[in-house]
Each structure stands twice: as C-alpha cells, then as structure tokens.
C-alpha positions in Angstrom: -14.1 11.2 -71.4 -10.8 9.4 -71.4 -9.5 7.8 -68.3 -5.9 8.6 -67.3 -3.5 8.3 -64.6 -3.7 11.9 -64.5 -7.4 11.9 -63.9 -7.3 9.3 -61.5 -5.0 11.3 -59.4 -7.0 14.6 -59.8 -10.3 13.0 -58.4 -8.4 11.0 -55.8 -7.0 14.4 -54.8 -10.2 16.2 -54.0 -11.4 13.3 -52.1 -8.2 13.2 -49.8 -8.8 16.7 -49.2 -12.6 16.2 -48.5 -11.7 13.9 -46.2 -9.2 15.5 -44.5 -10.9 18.7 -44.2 -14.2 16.0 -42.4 -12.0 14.8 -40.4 -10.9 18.1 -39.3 -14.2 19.6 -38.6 -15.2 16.6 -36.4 -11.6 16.8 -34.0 -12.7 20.6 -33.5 -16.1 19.5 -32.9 -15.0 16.5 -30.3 -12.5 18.9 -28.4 -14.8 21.0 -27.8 -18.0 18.6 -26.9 -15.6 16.3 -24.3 -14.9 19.1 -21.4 -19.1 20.3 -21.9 -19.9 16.7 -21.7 -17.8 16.2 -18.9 -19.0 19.1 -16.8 -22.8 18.1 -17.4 -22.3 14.7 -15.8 -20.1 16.2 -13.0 -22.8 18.3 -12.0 -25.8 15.5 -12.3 -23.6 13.5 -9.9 -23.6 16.7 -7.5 -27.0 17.6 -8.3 -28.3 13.6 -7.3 -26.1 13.7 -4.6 -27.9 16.5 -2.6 -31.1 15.3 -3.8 -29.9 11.8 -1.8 -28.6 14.0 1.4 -32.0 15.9 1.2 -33.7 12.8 3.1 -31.1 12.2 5.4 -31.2 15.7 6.8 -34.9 15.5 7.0 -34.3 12.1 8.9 -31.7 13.6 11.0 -33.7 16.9 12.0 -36.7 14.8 12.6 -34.5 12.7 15.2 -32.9 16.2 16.9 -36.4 17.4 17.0 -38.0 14.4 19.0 -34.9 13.4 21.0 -33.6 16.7 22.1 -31.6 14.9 25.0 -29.9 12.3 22.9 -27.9 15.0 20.9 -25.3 17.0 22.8 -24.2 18.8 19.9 -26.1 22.1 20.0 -27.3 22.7 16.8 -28.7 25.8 14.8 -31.6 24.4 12.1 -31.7 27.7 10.5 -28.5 27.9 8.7 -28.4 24.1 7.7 -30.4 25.2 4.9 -27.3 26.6 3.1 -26.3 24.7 0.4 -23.5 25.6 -1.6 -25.2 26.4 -5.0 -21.3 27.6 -6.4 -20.5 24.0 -6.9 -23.3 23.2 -9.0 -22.7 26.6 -11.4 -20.8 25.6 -14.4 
C-alpha cells in the first residue's frame, strides 16, 4: 500500500468525524444526566431533612405531652402528621 497525502487525509478524515460524532453522543448524554442528577440530590437533602425534623417533633410532642401548662399555644397532634409528600415527588 502506498502512502500519500491523499491517504493521510482520508484516514484523518474518518477519525475527525469519529470523534466528533463521540463527542456528540456524550454532550446529549451530559445534558440530559445534569438536571436528573440534580433533582436526586435535591430530594436526598429534603428527604434527610425530615428524617432530622422527625426527632425534634418527637422531642417537642414529648415536652407538650408532660408540660401541658408550659405551652399556651393550643395544639392539635393529629394533623401534625401531615407531611407534604409533593415536595419530595420528582
């Protein structure tokens, strides 16, 4: 096989295309991995958020429950259960 300039150029051709077309397929592949990505650790930061408020509204209802007195705030235990499970739905 002889080696020309016009060789040279063919094979360096399909390689620039190879690599363009990689290159390519991994921008697609990054645009659409970054907003996913970004929504999973939004809602692990919700998710160990409640799991962190979990104790303190034990704590606190604990407290209500012993020291009826000390709270003048009238509160309803019942619907402090709610938690908004819409904000951890992707």
């Amino acid at each position: 096989m002889e080696y020309s300039k016009e060789t040279h150029w063919k094979i360096n051709k399909h390689w620039v295309k190879c690599l363009l077309a990689s290159s390519f397929i991994i921008a697609i592949l990054t645009a659409l991995a970054l907003p996913m990505y970004s929504n999973y650790t939004d809602r692990s930061r919700i998710a160990a958020a409640l799991v962190g408020l979990a104790d303190a509204k034990t704590t606190v209802a604990e407290f209500i429950v012993t020291n009826p007195a000390s709270t003048p705030i009238k509160i309803n235990l019942e619907k402090t259960n709610a938690i908004p499970l819409g904000i951890l739905k992707g």
